[in-house]
C-alpha positions as CSV (number, residue, x, y, z in Angstrom):
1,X,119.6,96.8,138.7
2,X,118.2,98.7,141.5
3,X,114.1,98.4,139.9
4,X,114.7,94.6,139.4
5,X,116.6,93.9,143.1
6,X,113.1,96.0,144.5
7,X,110.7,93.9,142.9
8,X,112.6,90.5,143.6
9,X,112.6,92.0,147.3
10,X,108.7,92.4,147.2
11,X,108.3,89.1,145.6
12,X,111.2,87.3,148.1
13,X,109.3,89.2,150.9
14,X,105.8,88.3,149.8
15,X,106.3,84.2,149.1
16,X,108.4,84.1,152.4
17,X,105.6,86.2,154.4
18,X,103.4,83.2,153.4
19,X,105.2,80.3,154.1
20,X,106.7,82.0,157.5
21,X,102.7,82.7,158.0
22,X,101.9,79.7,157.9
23,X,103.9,77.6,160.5
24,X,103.6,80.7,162.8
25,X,100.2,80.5,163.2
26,X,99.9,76.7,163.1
27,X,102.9,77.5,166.3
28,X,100.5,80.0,167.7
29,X,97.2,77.6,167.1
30,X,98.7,74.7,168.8
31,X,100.2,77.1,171.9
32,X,96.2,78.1,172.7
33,X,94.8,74.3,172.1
34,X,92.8,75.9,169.2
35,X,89.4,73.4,168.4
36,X,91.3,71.4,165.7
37,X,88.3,70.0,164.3
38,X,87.3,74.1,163.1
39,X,87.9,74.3,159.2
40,X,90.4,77.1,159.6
41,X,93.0,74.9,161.8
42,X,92.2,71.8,159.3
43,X,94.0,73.6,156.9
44,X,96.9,75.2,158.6
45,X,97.4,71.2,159.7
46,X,97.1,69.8,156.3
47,X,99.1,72.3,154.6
48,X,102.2,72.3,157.2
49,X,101.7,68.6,158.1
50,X,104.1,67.5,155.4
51,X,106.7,69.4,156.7
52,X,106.4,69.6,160.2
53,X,105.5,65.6,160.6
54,X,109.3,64.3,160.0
55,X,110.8,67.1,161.9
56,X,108.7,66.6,164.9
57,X,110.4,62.9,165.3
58,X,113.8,65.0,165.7
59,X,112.5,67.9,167.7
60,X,109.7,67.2,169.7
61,X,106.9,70.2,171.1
62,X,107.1,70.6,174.8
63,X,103.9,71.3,176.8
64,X,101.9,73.3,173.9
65,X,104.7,75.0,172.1
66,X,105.7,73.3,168.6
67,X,109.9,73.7,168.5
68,X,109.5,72.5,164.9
69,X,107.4,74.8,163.8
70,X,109.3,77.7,165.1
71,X,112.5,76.4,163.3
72,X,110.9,76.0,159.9
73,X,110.1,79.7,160.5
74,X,112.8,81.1,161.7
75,X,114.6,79.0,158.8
76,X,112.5,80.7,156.5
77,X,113.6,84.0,157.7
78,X,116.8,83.2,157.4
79,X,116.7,82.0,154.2
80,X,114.6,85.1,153.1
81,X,117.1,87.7,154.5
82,X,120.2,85.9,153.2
83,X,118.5,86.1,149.6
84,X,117.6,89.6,149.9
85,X,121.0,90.8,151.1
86,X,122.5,88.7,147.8
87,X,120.1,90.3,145.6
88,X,121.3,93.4,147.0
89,X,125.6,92.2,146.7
90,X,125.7,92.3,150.4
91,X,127.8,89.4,152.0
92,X,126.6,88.7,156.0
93,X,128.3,87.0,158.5
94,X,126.4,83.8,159.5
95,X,126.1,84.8,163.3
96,X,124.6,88.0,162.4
97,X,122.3,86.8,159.8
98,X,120.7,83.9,162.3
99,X,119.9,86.7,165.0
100,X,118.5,89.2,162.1
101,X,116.4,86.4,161.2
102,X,115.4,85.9,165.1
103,X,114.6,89.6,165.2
104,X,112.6,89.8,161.8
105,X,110.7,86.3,162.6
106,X,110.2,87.9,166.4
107,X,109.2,91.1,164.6
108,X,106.4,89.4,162.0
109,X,105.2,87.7,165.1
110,X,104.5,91.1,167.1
111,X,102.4,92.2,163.5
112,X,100.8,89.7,163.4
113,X,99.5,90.0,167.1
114,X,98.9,94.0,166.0
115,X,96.2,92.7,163.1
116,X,94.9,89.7,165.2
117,X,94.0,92.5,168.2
118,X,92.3,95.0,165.3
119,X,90.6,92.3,163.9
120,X,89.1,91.2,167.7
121,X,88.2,95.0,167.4
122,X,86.3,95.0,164.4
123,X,85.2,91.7,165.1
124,X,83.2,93.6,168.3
125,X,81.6,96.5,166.5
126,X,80.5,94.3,163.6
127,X,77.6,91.6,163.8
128,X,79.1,88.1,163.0
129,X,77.8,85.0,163.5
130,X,79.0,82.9,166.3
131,X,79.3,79.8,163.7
132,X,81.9,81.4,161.5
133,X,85.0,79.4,162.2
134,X,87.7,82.8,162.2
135,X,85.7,84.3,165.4
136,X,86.9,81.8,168.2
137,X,90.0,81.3,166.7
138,X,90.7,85.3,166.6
139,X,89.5,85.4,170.4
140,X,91.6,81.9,171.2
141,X,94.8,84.4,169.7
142,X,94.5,87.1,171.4
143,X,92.9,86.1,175.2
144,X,95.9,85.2,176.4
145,X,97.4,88.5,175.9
146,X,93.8,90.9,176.7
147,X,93.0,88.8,179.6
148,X,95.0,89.6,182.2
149,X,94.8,93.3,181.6
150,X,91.5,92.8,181.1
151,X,91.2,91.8,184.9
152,X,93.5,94.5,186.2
153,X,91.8,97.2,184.1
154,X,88.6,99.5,185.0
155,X,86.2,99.3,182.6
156,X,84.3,103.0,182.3
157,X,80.8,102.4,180.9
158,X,81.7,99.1,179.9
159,X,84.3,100.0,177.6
160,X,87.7,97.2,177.0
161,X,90.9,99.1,177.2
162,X,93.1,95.9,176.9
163,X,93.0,96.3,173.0
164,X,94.9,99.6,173.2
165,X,97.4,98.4,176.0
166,X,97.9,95.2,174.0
167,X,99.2,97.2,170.7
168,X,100.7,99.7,172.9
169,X,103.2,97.0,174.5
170,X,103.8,95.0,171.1
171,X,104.5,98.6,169.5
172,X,107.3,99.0,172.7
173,X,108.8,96.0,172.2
174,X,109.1,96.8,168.7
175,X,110.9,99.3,169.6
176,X,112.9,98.4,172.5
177,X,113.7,94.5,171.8
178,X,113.2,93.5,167.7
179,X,114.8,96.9,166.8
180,X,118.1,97.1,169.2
181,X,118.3,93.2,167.8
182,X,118.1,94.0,164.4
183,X,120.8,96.7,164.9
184,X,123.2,94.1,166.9
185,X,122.4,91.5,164.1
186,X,123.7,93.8,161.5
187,X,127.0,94.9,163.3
188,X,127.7,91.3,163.8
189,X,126.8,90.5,160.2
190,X,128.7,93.1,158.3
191,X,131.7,92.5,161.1
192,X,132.3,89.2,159.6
C-alpha cells in the first residue's frame, strides 16, 4: 500500500497545488490592483470567476483583499490534507486539521513569494521585453514586499539587496510561524 498511498499523495498534492494556485494568485492579483485588461489576469478571472462570482454575494472583499478567494483556498487545503491523511489511515480532529490547512495554505503562500522574488531576479539579468504580459505583473507581486527595504537599504555600486532580505524573512517565517503552526495543528488533530 505504501507505493500506491505515495503516488496518490503526489497526484492529491499536484491537482490541489493547482486549484489552490489559482485563487491565491487571483487573491494576490486583486490585493496589488494588477492591470486587469493584461492577458495573464484575463485568465486567472475567467478560470476562477465561476467559482468565486456566487461566493462573493455571501462574503464580500474588503478594500483590495478577496475573502472569497482566500476561503476557496484554504478550503482546498483542507480538503487536500484531510484526503492525504485518509489515504494514509490517519483520522484528524477537525480543529487541528482547519489550522494545518491555515499553516500549509500560509506556507504555499510564502513559496510562492520565494519563486515570484527569483523570478524578479532573473527577470533583471535577462533581456525581456517590456510588452510581455508576466513582467509587470511579476514586479506588481513582489513591490510591495522589496520596496520598502528597498528605501531603507544602501545600494553599493548600484546593486538591490531587497531580493535577498525578502527570501531571507519568508524563509524566517517559515520557520518561526507556518512551522510551530503546523506542529500545534497536529497536536490538536491527533488529540481529538
Amino acid at each position: 500500500m505504501g507505493y500506491f498511498a505515495n503516488a496518490a499523495q503526489i497526484l492529491i498534492d499536484f491537482a490541489f497545488g493547482i486549484a489552490i494556485f489559482l485563487f491565491v494568485l487571483r487573491a494576490l492579483l486583486q490585493w496589488v490592483r494588477a492591470n486587469f485588461y493584461n492577458p495573464i489576469c484575463q485568465f486567472f478571472y475567467k478560470i476562477t470567476n465561476p467559482l468565486l462570482m456566487p461566493l462573493r454575494k455571501l462574503i464580500p472583499g474588503w478594500r483590495n483583499i478577496d475573502f472569497a478567494a482566500w476561503l476557496i483556498a484554504w478550503l482546498l487545503s483542507v480538503l487536500k490534507l484531510a484526503l492525504i491523511y485518509t489515504i494514509f489511515g490517519q483520522h484528524l480532529g477537525l480543529l487541528g486539521l482547519l489550522l494545518m490547512a491555515l499553516a500549509d495554505l500560509a506556507d504555499f503562500v510564502l513559496v510562492l513569494y520565494i519563486g515570484i522574488v527569483l523570478v524578479r531576479v532573473l527577470l533583471s539579468f535577462i533581456s525581456v521585453e517590456r510588452s510581455n504580459p508576466v513582467v509587470p505583473l511579476i514586479h506588481q507581486l513582489s513591490e510591495p514586499f522589496m520596496r520598502p527595504l528597498r528605501k531603507r537599504l544602501p545600494m553599493p555600486g548600484g546593486l538591490d539587496f531587497s531580493p535577498m532580505i525578502v527570501i531571507l524573512v519568508i524563509l524566517l517565517m517559515r520557520a518561526l510561524l507556518v512551522a510551530p503552526l503546523i506542529d500545534l495543528g497536529m497536536r490538536l488533530a491527533q488529540a481529538a
